[in-house]
C-alpha atoms as an extended CHARMM CRD file, in Angstrom:
* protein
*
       234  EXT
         1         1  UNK       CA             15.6610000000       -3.1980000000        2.7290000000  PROA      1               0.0000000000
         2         2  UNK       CA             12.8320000000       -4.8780000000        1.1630000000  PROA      2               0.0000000000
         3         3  UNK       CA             11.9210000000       -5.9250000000        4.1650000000  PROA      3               0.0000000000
         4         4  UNK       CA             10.9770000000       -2.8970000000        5.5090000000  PROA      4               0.0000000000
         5         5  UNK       CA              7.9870000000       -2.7030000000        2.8670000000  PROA      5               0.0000000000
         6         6  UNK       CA              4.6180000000       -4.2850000000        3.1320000000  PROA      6               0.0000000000
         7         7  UNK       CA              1.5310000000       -4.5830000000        1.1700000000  PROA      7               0.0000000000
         8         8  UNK       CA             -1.3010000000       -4.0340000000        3.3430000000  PROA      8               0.0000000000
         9         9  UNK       CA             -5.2600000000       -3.2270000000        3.1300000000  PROA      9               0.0000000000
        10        10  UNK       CA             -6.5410000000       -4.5130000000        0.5390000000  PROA      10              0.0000000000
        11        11  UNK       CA             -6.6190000000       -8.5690000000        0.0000000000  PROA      11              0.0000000000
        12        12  UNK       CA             -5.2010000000      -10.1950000000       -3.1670000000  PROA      12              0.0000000000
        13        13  UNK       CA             -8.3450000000      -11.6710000000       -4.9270000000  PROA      13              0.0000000000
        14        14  UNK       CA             -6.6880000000      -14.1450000000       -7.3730000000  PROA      14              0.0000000000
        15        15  UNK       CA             -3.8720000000      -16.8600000000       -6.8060000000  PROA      15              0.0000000000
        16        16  UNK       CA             -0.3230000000      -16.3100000000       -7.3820000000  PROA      16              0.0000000000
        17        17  UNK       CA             -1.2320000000      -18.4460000000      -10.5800000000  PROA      17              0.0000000000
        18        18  UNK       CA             -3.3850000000      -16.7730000000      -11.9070000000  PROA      18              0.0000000000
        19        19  UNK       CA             -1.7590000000      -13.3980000000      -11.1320000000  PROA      19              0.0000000000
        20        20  UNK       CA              1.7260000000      -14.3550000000      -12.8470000000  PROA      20              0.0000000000
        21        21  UNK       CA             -0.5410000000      -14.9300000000      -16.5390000000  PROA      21              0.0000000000
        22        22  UNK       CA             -1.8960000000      -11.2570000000      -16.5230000000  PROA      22              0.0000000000
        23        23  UNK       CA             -0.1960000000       -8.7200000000      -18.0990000000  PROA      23              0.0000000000
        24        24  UNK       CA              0.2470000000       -5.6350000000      -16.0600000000  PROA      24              0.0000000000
        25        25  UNK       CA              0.0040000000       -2.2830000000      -18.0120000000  PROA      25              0.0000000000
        26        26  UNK       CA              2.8260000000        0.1700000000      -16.6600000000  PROA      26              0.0000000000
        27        27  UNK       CA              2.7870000000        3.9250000000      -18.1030000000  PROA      27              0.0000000000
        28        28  UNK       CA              5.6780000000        5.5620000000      -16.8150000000  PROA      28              0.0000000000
        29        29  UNK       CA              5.6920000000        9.3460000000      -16.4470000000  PROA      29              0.0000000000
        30        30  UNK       CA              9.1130000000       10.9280000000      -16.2270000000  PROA      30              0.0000000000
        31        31  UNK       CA             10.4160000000       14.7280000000      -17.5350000000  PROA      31              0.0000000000
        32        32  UNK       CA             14.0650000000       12.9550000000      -18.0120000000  PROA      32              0.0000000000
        33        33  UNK       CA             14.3580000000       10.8670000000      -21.4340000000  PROA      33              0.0000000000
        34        34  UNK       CA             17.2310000000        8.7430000000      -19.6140000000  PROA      34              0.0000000000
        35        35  UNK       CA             15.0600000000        7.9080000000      -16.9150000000  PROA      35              0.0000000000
        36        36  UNK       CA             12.2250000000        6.7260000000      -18.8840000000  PROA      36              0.0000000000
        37        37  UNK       CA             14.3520000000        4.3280000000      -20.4620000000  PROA      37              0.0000000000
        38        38  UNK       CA             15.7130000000        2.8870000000      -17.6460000000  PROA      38              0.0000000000
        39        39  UNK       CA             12.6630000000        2.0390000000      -16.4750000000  PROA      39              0.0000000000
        40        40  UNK       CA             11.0320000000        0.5540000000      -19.5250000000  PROA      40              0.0000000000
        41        41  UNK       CA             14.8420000000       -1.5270000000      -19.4320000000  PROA      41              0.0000000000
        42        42  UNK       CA             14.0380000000       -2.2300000000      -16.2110000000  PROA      42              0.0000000000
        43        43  UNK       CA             10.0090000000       -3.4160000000      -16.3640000000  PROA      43              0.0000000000
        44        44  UNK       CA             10.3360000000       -4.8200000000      -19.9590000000  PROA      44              0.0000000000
        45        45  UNK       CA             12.5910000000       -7.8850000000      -18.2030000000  PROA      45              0.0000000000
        46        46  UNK       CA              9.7310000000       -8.9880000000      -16.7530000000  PROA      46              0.0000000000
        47        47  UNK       CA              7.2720000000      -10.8630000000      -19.0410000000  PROA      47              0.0000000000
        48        48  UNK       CA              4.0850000000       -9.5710000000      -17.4360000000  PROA      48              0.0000000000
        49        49  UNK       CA              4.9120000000       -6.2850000000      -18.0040000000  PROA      49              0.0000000000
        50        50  UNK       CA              4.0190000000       -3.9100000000      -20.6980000000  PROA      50              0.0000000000
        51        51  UNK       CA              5.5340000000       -0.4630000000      -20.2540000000  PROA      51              0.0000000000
        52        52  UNK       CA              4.2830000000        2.6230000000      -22.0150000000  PROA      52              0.0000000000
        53        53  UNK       CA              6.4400000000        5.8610000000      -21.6930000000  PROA      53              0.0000000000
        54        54  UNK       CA              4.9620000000        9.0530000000      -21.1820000000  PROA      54              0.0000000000
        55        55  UNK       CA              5.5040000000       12.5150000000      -20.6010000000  PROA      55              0.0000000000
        56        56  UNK       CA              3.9450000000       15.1940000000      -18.3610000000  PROA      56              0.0000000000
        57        57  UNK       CA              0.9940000000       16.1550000000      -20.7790000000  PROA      57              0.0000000000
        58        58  UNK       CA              1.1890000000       13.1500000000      -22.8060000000  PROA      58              0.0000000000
        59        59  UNK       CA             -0.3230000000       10.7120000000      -20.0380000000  PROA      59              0.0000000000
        60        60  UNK       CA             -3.6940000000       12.7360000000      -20.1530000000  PROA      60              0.0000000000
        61        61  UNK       CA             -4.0150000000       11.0090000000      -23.6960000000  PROA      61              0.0000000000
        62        62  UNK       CA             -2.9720000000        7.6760000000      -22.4330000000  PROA      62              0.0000000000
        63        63  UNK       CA             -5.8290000000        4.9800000000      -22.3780000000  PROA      63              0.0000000000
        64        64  UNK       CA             -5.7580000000        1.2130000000      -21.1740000000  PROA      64              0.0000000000
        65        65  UNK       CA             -2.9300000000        1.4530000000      -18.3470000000  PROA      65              0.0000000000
        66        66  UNK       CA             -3.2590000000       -0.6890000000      -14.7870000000  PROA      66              0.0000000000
        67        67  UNK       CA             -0.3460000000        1.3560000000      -12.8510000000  PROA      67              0.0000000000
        68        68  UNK       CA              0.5490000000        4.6190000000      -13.1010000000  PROA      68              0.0000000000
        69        69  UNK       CA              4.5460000000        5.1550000000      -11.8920000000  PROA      69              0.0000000000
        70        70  UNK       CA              5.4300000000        9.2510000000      -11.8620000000  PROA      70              0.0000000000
        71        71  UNK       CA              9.2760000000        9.5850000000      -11.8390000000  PROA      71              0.0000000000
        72        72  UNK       CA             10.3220000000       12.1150000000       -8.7990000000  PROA      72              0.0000000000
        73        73  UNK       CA             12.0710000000       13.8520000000      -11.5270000000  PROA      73              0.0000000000
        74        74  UNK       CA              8.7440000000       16.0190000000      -12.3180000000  PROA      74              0.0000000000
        75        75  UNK       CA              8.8090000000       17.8490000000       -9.1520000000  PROA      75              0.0000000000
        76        76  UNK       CA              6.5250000000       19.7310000000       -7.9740000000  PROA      76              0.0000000000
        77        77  UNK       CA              4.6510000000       19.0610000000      -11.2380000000  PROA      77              0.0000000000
        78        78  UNK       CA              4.1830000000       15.2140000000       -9.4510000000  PROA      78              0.0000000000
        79        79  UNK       CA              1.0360000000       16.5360000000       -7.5950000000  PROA      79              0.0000000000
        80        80  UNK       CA             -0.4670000000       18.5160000000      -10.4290000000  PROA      80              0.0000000000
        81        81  UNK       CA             -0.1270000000       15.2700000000      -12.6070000000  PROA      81              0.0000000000
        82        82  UNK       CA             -1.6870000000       13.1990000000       -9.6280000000  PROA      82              0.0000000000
        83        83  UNK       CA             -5.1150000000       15.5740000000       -9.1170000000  PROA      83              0.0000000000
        84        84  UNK       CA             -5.9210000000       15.4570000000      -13.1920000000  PROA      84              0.0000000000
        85        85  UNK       CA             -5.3780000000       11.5190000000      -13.2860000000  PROA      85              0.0000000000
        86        86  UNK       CA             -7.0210000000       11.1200000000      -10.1000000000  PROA      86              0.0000000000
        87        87  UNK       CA             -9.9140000000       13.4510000000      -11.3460000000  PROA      87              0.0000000000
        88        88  UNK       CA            -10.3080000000       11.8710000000      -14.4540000000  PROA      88              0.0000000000
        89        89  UNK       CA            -10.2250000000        8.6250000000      -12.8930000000  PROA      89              0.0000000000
        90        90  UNK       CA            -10.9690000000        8.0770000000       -9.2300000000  PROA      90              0.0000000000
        91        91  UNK       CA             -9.6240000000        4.7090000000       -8.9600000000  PROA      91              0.0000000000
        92        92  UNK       CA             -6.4430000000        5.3700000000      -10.5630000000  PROA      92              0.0000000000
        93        93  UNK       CA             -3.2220000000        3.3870000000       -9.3930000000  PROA      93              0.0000000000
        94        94  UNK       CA             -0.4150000000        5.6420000000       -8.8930000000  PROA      94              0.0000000000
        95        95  UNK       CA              3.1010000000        5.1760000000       -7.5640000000  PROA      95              0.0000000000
        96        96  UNK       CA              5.1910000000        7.7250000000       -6.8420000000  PROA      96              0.0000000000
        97        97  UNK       CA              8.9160000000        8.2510000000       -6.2110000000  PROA      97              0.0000000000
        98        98  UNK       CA             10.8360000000       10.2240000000       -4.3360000000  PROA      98              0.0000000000
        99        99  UNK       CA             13.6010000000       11.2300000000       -1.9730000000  PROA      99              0.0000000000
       100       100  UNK       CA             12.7020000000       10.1380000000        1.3410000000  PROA      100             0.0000000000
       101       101  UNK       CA             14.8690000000       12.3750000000        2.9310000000  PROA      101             0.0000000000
       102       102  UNK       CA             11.8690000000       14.2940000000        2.0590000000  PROA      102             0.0000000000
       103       103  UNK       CA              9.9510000000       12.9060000000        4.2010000000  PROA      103             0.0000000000
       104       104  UNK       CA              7.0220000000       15.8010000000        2.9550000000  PROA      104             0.0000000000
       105       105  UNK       CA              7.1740000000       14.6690000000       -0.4220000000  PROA      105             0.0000000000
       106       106  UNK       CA              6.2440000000       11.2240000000        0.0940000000  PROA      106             0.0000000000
       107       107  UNK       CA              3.5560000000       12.0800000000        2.2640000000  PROA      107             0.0000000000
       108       108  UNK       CA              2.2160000000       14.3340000000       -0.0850000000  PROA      108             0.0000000000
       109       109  UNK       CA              2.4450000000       12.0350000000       -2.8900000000  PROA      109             0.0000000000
       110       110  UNK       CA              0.0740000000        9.7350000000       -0.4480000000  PROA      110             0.0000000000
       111       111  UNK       CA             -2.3560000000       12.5510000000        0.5450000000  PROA      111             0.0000000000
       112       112  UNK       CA             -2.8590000000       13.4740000000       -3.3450000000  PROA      112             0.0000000000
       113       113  UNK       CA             -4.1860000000       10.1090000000       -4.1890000000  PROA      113             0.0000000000
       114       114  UNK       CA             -0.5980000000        7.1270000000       -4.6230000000  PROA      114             0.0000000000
       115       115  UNK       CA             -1.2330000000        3.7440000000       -3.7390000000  PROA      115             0.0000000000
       116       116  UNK       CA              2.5770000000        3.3950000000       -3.0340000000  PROA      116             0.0000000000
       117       117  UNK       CA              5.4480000000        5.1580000000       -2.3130000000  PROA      117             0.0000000000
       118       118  UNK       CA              9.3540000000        3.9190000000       -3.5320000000  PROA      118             0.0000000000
       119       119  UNK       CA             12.6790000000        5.8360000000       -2.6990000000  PROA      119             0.0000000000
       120       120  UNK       CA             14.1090000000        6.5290000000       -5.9770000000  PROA      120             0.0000000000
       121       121  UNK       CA             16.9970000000        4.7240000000       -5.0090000000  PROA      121             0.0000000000
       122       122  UNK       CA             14.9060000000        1.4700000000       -4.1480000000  PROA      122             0.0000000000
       123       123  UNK       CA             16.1140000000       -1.5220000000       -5.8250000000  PROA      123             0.0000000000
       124       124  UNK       CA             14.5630000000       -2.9920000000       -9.1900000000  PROA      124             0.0000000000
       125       125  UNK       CA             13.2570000000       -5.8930000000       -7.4410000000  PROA      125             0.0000000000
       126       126  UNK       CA             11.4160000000       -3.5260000000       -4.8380000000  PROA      126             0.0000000000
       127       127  UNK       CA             10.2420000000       -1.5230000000       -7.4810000000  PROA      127             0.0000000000
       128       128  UNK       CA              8.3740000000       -4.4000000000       -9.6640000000  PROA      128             0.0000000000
       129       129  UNK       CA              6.8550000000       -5.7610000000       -5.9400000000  PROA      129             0.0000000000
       130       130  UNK       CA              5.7300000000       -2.4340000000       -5.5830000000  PROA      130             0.0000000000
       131       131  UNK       CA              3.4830000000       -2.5130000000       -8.8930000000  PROA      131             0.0000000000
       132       132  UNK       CA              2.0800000000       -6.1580000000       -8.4020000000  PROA      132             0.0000000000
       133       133  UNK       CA              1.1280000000       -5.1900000000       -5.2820000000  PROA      133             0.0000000000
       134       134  UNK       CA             -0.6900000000       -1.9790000000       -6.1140000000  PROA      134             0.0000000000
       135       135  UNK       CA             -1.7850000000       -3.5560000000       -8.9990000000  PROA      135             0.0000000000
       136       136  UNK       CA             -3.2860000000       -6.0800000000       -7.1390000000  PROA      136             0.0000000000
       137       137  UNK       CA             -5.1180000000       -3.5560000000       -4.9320000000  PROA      137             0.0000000000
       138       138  UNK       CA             -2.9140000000       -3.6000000000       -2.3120000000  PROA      138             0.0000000000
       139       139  UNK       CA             -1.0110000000       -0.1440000000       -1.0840000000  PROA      139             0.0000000000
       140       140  UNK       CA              3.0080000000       -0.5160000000       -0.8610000000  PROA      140             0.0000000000
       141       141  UNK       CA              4.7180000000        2.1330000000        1.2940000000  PROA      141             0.0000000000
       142       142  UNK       CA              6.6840000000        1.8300000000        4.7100000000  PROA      142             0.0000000000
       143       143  UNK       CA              5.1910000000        1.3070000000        8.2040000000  PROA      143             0.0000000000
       144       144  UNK       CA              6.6920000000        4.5890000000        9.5350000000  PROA      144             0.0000000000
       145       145  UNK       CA              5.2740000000        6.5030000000        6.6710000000  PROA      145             0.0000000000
       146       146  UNK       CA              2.0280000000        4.5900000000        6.3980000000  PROA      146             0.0000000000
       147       147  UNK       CA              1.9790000000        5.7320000000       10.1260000000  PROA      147             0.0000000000
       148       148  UNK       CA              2.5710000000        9.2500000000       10.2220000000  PROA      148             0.0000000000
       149       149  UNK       CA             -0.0150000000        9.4760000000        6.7260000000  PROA      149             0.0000000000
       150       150  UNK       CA             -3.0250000000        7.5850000000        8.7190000000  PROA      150             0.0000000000
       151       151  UNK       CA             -2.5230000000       10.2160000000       11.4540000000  PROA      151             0.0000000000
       152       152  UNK       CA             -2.0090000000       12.9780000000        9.6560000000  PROA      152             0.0000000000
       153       153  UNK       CA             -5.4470000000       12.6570000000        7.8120000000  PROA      153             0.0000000000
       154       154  UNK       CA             -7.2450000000       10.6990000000       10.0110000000  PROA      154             0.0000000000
       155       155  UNK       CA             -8.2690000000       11.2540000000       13.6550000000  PROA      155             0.0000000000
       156       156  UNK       CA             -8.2130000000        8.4320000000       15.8920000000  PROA      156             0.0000000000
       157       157  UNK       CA             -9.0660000000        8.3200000000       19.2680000000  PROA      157             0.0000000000
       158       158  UNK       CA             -7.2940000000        6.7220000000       22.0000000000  PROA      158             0.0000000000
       159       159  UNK       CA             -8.8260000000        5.3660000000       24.7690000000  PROA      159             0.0000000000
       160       160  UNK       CA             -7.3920000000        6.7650000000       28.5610000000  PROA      160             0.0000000000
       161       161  UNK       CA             -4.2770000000        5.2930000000       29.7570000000  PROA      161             0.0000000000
       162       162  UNK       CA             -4.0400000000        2.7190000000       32.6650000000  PROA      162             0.0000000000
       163       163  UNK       CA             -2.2800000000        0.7640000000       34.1190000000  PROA      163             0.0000000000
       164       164  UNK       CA             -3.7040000000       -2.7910000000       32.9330000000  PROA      164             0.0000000000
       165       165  UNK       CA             -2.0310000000       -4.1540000000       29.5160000000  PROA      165             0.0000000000
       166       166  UNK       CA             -3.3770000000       -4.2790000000       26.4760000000  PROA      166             0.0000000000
       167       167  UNK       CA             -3.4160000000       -8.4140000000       25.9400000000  PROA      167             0.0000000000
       168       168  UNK       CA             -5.6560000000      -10.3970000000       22.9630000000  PROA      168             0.0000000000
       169       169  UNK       CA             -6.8890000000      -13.6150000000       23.0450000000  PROA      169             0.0000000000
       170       170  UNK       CA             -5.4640000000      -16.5960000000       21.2330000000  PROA      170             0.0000000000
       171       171  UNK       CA             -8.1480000000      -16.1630000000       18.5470000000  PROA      171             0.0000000000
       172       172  UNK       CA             -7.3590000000      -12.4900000000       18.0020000000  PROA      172             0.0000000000
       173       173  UNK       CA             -3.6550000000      -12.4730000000       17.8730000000  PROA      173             0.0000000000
       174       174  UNK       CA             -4.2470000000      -14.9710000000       14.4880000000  PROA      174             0.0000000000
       175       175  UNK       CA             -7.3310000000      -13.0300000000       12.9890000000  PROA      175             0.0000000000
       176       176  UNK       CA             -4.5780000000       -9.9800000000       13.4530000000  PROA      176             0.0000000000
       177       177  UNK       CA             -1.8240000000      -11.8590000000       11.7220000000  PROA      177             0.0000000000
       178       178  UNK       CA             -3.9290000000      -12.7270000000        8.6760000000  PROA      178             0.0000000000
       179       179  UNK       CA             -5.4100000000       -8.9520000000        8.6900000000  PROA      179             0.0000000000
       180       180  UNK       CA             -1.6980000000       -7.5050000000        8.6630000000  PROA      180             0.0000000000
       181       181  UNK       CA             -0.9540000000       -9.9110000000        6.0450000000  PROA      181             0.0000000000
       182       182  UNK       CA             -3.7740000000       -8.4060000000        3.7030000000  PROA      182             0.0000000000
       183       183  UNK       CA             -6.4540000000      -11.3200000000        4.2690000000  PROA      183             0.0000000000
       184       184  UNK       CA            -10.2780000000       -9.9430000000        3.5560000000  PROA      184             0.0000000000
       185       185  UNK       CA            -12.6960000000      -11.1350000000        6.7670000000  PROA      185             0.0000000000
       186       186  UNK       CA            -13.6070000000      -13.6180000000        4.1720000000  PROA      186             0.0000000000
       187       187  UNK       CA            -10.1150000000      -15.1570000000        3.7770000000  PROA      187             0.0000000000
       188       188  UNK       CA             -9.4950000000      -14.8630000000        7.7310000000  PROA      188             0.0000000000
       189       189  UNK       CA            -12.4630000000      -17.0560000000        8.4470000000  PROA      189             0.0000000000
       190       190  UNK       CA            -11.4310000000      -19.5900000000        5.5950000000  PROA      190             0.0000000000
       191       191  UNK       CA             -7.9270000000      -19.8990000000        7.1440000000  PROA      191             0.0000000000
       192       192  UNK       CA             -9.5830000000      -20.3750000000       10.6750000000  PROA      192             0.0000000000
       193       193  UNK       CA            -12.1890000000      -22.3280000000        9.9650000000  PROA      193             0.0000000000
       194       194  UNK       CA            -14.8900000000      -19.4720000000       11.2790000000  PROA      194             0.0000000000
       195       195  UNK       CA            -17.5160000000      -17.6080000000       10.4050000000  PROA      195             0.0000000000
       196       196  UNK       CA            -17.0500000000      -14.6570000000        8.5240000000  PROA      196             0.0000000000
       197       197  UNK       CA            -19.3530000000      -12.8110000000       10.9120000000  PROA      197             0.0000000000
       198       198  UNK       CA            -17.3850000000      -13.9240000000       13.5920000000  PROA      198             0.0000000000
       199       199  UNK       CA            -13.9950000000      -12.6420000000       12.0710000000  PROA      199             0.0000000000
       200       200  UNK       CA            -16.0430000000       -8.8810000000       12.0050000000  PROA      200             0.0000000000
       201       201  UNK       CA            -16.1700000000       -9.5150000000       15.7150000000  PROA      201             0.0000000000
       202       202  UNK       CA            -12.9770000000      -10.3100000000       16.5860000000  PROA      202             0.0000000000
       203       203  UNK       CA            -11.5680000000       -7.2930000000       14.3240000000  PROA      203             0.0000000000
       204       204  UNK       CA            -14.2170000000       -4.8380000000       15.9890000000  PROA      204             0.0000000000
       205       205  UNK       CA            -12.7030000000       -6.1040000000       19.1270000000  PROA      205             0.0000000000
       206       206  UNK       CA             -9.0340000000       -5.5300000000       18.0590000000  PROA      206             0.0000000000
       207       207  UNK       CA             -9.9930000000       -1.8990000000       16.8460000000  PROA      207             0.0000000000
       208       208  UNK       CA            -11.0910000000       -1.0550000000       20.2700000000  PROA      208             0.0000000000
       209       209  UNK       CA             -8.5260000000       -2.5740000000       22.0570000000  PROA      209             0.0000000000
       210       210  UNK       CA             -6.0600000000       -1.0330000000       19.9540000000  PROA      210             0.0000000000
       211       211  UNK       CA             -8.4060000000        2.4140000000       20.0000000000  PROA      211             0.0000000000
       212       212  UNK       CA             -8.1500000000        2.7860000000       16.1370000000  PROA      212             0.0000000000
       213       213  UNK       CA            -11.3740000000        3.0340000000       13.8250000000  PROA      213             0.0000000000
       214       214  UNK       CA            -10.7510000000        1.1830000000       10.7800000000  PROA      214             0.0000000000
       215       215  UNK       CA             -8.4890000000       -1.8170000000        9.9090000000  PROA      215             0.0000000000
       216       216  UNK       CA             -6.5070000000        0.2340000000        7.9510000000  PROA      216             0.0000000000
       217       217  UNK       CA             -5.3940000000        1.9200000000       11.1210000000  PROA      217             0.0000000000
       218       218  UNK       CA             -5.5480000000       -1.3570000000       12.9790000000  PROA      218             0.0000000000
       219       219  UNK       CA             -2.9330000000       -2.8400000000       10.6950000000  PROA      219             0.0000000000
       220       220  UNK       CA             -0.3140000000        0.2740000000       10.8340000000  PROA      220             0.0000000000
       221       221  UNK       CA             -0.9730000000        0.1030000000       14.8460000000  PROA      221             0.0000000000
       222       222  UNK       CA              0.2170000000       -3.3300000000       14.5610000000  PROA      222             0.0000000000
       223       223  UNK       CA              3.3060000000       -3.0180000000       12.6820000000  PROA      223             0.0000000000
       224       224  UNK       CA              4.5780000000        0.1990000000       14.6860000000  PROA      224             0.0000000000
       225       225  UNK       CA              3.2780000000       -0.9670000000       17.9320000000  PROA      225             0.0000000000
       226       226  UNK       CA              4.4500000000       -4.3110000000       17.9370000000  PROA      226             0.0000000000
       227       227  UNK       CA              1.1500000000       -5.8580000000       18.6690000000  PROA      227             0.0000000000
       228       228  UNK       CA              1.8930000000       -9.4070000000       16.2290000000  PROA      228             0.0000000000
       229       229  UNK       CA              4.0910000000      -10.1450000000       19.4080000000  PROA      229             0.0000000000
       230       230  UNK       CA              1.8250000000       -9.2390000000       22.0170000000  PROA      230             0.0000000000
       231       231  UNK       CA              0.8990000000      -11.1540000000       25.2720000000  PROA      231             0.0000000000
       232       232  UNK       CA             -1.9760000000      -13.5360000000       25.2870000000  PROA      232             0.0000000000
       233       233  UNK       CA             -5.1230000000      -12.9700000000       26.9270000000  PROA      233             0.0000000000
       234       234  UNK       CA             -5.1820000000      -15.8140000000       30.1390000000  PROA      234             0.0000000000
């Protein structure tokens, strides 16, 4: 199942090193006691966390915390929780949970300000990727639902159908590999051996091709369009 979950948009700044010696400050909001210990069981096995427990109101009083993960257990209260943290504090990074038989809840959760989304019944090891990842800046939900978010509150144009395929070069189909894989432009044109200006030119070119205006787009297109695969520009 895990691999159904990427971490996408944002690049990781700092090696894996360097990552693995900083502790990551968890607060946990949750209306069910048993619940908030599990988790803190849960995150506490991992020596970079440190997990603060909170409750609905409480976590308005909370200071110092990196990732914010609200329990689905608070309901409709999850959203209400969201807008004052996110209102307080703009960059705020939140993860919620859910059902995703719900498929409203999680999307939602996304459209009121989370950086990730986890089924309540993902595993534990999903569930610590999850906050390195948003942690890290990165935003952890599933293509399908990263999908249907982007074009729910987005618009993005298509250009008109014909009949010719859509094919990349040789250069493109990597730059698009190292995008989907959460490189920056500056990362990309490390890896290649390019100019960074030249990466923004071969992403501008993917975005049209692919008729999406952003690279956040660009890299849900990718993963629900099967463009990694695609045919090669002769």
């Amino acid at each position: 199942m895990a691999d159904l979950y990427y971490s996408i948009v944002m690049p990781l700044k700092q090696s894996a090193k360097a990552r693995s010696k900083r502790t990551i400050r968890v607060a946990v909001v949750d209306n069910d006691p048993l619940r908030l210990v599990g988790f803190r069981t849960l995150l506490e096995e991992e020596a970079d966390f440190l997990v603060q427990s909170c409750t609905l109101s409480s976590i308005f009083a909370t200071h110092g915390y990196d990732v914010v993960l609200i329990g689905s257990r608070t309901g409709s209260e999850m959203y209400e929780v969201m807008a004052g943290l996110k209102s307080l504090n703009p960059s705020v990074r939140i993860i919620a949970t859910g059902n995703f038989s719900h498929e409203e809840m999680a999307l939602r959760a996304l459209q009121a300000g989370a950086k990730g989304y986890l089924e309540e019944s993902a595993s534990a090891h999903e569930f610590k990727q999850a906050i390195r990842a948003v942690h890290s800046g990165s935003v952890w939900a599933s293509p399908q639902l990263l999908s249907k978010f982007i074009e729910r509150v987005t618009f993005v144009p298509r250009p008109p159908m014909d009949d010719q395929p859509l094919v990349f070069t040789e250069r493109e189909r990597e730059v698009l590999h190292l995008l989907v894989s959460g490189r920056s432009n500056r990362e990309i044109g490390d890896v290649l051996g390019i100019e960074e200006r030249t990466v923004k030119m071969h992403v501008a070119s993917l975005m049209r091709k692919a008729g999406v205006t952003n690279r956040i787009a660009l890299s849900v297109h990718a993963l629900t369009h099967s463009l990694l695969g695609i045919e090669r520009q002769r």
